[in-house]
N, C-alpha and C positions, 0 to 999 in steps of 0.2 A: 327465099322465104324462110324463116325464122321455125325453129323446132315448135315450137306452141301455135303459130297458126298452121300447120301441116297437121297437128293432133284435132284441131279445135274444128278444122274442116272434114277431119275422117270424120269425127260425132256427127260433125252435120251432116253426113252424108247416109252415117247408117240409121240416123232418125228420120232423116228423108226418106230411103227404102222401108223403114219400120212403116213410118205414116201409109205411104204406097201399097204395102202387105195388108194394113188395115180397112182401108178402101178396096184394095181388092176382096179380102174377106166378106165385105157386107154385099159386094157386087154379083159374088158367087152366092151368098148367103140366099137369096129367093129360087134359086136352080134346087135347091136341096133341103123340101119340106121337111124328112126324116131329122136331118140336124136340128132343122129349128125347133122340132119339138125336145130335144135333147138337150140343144142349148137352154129355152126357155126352163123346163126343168131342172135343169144343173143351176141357172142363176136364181130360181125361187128357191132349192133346200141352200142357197148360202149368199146371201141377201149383204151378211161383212164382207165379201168380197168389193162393194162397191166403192167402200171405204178405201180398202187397200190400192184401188184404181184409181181413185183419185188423186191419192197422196201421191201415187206416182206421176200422175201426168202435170199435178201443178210445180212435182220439183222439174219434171222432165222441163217443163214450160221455164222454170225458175233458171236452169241450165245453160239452155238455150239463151236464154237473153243475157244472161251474161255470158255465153261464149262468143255473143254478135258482139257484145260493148266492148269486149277486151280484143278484141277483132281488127274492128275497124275506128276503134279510139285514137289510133294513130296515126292515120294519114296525112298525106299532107302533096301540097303542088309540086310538083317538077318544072322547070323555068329554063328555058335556054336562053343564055344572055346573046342578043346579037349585036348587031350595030346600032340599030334603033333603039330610044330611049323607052328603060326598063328601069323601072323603081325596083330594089330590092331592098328589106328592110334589113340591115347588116346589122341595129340590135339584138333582131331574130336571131340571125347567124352566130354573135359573143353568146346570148343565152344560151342556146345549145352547147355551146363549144365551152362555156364554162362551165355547165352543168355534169358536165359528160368527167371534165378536167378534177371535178372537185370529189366524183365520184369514185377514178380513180388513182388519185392524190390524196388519200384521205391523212389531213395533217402538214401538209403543203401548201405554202402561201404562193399558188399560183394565178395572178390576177390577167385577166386580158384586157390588155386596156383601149384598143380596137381593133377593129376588123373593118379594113378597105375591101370593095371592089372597084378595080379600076384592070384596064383592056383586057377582060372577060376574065380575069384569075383573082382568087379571096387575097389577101395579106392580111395577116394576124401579128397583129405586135403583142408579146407578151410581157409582165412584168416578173423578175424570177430573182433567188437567193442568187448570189455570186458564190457562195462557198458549198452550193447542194451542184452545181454546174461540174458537168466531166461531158467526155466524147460518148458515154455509155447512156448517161444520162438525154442528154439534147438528142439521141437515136431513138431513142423508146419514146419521147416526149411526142417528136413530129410525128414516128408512127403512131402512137394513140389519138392525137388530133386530125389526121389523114383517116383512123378508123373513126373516129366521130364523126367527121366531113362524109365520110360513105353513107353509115349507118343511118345517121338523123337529118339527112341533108340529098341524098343521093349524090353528092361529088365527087367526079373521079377522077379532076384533073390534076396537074399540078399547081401547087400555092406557095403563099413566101411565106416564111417564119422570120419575123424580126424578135427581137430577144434585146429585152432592157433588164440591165443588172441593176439592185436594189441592196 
């Protein structure tokens, strides 16, 4: 799980207990006539107070819904390839994988020009400079596309890298 939805689900959790405290409060609130004449009091000498409640609970609300959207904006199937016939859309699979590539390549003419699957493993042929190629380079290349494959894809198996000079 990713640092920001581990933060984004503590919030939701202490405005959950917060909500629950507040519900409790009103739940006790008839058990103890003495407060509610004090409460009642307390809210009629400061009447701006309600203002200030609200500002708060429409950004709390404001918060909230975007900590759902950025949440769960990103989902996506997991698919186990079997024997039987399964469509997987392998454009899907270059978008990502180029996306990710151009991301970090910034200034590198790295094109992928497809992505096979064939008996249940990806192969990605890509198109690359002949003169940016070294043994440092092609290492770091497949492991960022192996970390792409993880990240935006859930794959964790092994794949083929083909590699066309240009």
């Amino acid at each position: 799980m990713r640092a920001v939805n581990v933060l984004i689900s503590a919030f939701h959790l202490i405005v959950t207990i917060f909500v629950f405290l507040v519900g409790l409060f009103f739940f006790i609130l008839p058990h103890a006539p003495s407060f509610i004449d004090y409460f009642i009091a307390f809210i009629s000498s400061r009447a701006d107070l309600f203002i200030v409640i609200s500002v708060f609970f429409f950004s709390l609300s404001l918060i909230l819904f975007l900590g759902f959207y950025t949440l769960y904006k990103n989902q996506y199937f997991k698919m186990q390839i079997s024997n039987k016939l399964t469509f997987v859309d392998t454009e899907l699979i270059k978008e990502y994988l180029q996306k990710y590539l151009n991301e970090n390549y910034i200034g590198e003419k790295i094109y992928l020009s497809k992505v096979v699957i064939s008996n249940k493993n990806i192969e990605i042929i890509a198109s690359l400079k002949k003169e940016k190629i070294n043994e440092e380079f092609l290492e770091d290349f497949s492991k960022k596309i192996k970390a792409a494959l993880k990240e935006e894809l859930d794959y964790l198996k092994d794949f083929y890298l083909n590699i066309n000079f240009c």
